[in-house]
C-alpha positions in Angstrom: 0.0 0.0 0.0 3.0 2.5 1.0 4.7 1.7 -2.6 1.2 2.7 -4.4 1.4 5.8 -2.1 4.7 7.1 -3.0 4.2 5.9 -6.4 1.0 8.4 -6.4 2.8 11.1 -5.3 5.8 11.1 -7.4 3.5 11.3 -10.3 2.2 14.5 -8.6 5.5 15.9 -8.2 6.3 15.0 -12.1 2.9 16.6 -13.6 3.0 19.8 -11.0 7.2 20.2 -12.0 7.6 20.2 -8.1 10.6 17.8 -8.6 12.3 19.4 -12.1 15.6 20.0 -10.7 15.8 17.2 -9.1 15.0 15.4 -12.9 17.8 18.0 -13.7 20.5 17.2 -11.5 20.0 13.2 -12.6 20.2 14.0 -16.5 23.3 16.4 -15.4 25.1 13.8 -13.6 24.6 11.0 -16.2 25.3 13.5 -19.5 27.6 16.3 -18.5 29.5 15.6 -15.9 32.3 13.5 -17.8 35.7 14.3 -19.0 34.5 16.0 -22.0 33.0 18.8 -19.1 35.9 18.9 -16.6 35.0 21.5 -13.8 31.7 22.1 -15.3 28.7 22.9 -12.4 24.9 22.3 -12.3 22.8 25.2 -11.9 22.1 26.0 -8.3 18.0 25.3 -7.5 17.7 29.1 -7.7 19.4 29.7 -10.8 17.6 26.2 -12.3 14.1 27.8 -11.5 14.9 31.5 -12.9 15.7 29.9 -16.1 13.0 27.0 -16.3 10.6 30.4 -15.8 12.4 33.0 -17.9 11.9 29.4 -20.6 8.6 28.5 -19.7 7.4 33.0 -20.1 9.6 33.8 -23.0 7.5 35.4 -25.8 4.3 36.3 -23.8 3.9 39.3 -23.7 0.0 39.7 -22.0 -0.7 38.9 -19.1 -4.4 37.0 -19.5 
């Protein structure tokens, strides 16, 4: 019953975006952080979430 409950609310988290930079940091550890990237940095969660808005607001230019 537990593993249906956190299974629930994971989906949550994925539809609301509640756990993007977590997505973010995985997909950054397994593609950029390699040899090809040496000293390269994720975002910080602040930085992540100015971005992922600045993304997700680009081009509207009304507000309803």
């Amino acid at each position: 019953m537990l593993r249906k409950i956190k299974a629930f609310w994971q989906g949550v988290r994925t539809l609301s975006g509640d756990d993007a930079y977590e997505r973010y940091l995985k997909h950054y550890a397994d593609h950029h952080a390699d040899a090809e990237h040496p000293g390269a940095q994720p975002l910080s969660k602040a930085e992540f979430f100015k971005q992922w808005q600045d993304e997700k607001w680009h081009g509207i230019r009304r507000c309803c």
